[in-house]
N, C-alpha and C positions, 0 to 999 in steps of 0.2 A: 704765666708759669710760676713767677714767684709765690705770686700773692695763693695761689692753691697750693704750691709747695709746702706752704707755712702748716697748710694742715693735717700731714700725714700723720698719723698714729704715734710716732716716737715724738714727734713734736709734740702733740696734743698732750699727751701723756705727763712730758716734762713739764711745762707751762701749767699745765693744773692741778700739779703736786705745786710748782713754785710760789703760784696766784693763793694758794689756798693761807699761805703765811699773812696775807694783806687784811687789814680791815676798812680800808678803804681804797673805793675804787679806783682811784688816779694813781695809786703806788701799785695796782695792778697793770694800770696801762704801761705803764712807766718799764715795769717788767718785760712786757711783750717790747716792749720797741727797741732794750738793751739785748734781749735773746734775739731778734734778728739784726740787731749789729752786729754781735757776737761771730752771728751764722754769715753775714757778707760779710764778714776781715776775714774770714777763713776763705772763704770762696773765692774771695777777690786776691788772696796771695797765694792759692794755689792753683788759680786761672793765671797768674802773671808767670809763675814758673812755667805751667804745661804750655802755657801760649807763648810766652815770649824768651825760656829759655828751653824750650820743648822739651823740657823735665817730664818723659812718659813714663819712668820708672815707680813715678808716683802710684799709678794705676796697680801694681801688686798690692801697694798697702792699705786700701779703701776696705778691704775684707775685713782686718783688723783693727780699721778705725770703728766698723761697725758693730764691733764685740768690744772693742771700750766703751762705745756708746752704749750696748747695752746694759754693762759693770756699772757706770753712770747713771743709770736709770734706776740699776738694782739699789744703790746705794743713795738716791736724791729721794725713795719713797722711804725706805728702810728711817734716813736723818729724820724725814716731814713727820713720821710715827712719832720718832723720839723725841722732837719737840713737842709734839701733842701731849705727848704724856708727860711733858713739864710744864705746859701752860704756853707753849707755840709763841705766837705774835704778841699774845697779851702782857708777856713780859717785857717786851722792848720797848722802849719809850719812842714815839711818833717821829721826834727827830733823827734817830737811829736808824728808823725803818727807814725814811725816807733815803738814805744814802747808803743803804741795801742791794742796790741791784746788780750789784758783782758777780752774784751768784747767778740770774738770769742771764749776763752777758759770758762767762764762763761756759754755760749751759749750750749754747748757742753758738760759742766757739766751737766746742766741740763735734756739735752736730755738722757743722760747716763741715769736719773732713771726711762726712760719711753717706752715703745712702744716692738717692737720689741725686741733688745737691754735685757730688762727685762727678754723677753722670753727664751733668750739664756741663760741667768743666770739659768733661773729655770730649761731647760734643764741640763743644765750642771751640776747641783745641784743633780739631778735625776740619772742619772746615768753613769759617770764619778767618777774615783778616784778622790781623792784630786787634787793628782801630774798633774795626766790627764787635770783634769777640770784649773786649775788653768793656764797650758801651752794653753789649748784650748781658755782662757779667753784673754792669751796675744798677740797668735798669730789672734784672733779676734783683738783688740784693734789696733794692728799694721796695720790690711789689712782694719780697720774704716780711719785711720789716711792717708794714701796712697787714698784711697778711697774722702777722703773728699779733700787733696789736689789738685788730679783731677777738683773736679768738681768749686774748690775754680777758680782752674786755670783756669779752660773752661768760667765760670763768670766774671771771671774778665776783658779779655781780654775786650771787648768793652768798659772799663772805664781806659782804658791806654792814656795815653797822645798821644803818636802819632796816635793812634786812633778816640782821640776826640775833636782833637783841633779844632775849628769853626764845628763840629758835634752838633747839636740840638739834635740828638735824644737822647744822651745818658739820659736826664731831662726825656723823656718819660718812658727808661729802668729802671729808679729810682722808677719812680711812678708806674710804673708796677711791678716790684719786691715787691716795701713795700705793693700793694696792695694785691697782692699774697699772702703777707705773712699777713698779716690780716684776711685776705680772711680767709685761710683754719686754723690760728688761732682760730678763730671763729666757724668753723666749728667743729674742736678737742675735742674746750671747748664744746659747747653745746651736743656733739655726748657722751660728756664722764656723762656731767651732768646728761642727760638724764638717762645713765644706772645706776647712783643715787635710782631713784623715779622708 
């Protein structure tokens, strides 16, 4: 359940706006493995409250962690534009990049309080021992983080250097990605504001 978790669409979306700053592959993996750590601390301290301080109040706010996630989105393709159109990744120098992946483990935090993700909490909260729910939480966490690495991988690959050197297109896979991720950004938000009113 982790390791497919990793792939839903808000996920996908963020990770291949994030992966597309990379010019090489292993500062892409690197991403994926920080965005699902990100995404198990979050899950895993808010499985410790629902589980072991039976914090259910939590479960109101999952609606609105899912419309920051969207904001989140709207705004991580909107930034990935505006670097492109200053010269993105090519301006940082390689040891810079490498100790970059704040943004992916942020990224990942975030999502940890939303979607899905939430739901396995409340499951697990339900009915699951402690001991239970708590291994259940990590061996989810671990099979998000495997899961996301994947697909960091799979993304990344067309913004490797030997792949794009005198390539044009990768400038369209930028724009395409950050639109995406605006895209259904925007769709989150509004889908979530909606069940507001």
């Amino acid at each position: 359940m982790g390791f497919s978790h990793a792939f839903e669409a808000d996920h996908l979306v963020a990770v291949g706006s994030i992966v597309t700053r990379r010019d090489r592959w292993v500062l892409a993996l690197k991403d994926g493995i920080y965005w699902g750590l990100g995404h198990s601390s979050t899950i895993l301290l808010i499985g410790l409250l629902m589980i072991v301080a039976r914090a259910t109040f939590l479960e109101a706010y999952f609606g609105f962690f899912e419309a920051l996630v969207g904001l989140m989105l709207i705004a991580l393709g909107f930034f990935r534009l505006y670097r492109r159109g200053r010269g993105g990744a090519e301006e940082v120098p390689l040891a810079e990049q490498e100790g970059q992946h704040h943004l992916a483990y942020g990224v990942g935090l975030l999502h940890g309080l939303a979607g899905s993700g939430a739901l396995v909490v409340l499951v697990m909260a339900e009915w699951a021992g402690t001991w239970a729910s708590m291994g259940y939480l990590l061996v989810f966490g671990a099979g998000s983080v495997v899961g996301m690495l994947v697909a960091a991988g799979i993304f990344g690959l067309p913004f490797c250097r030997r792949w794009t050197v005198g390539g044009w297109w990768s400038g369209g896979l930028v724009w395409l990605s950050s639109l995406l991720c605006m895209g259904y950004g925007g769709y989150l938000f509004i889908s979530q504001v909606q069940q507001f009113y």
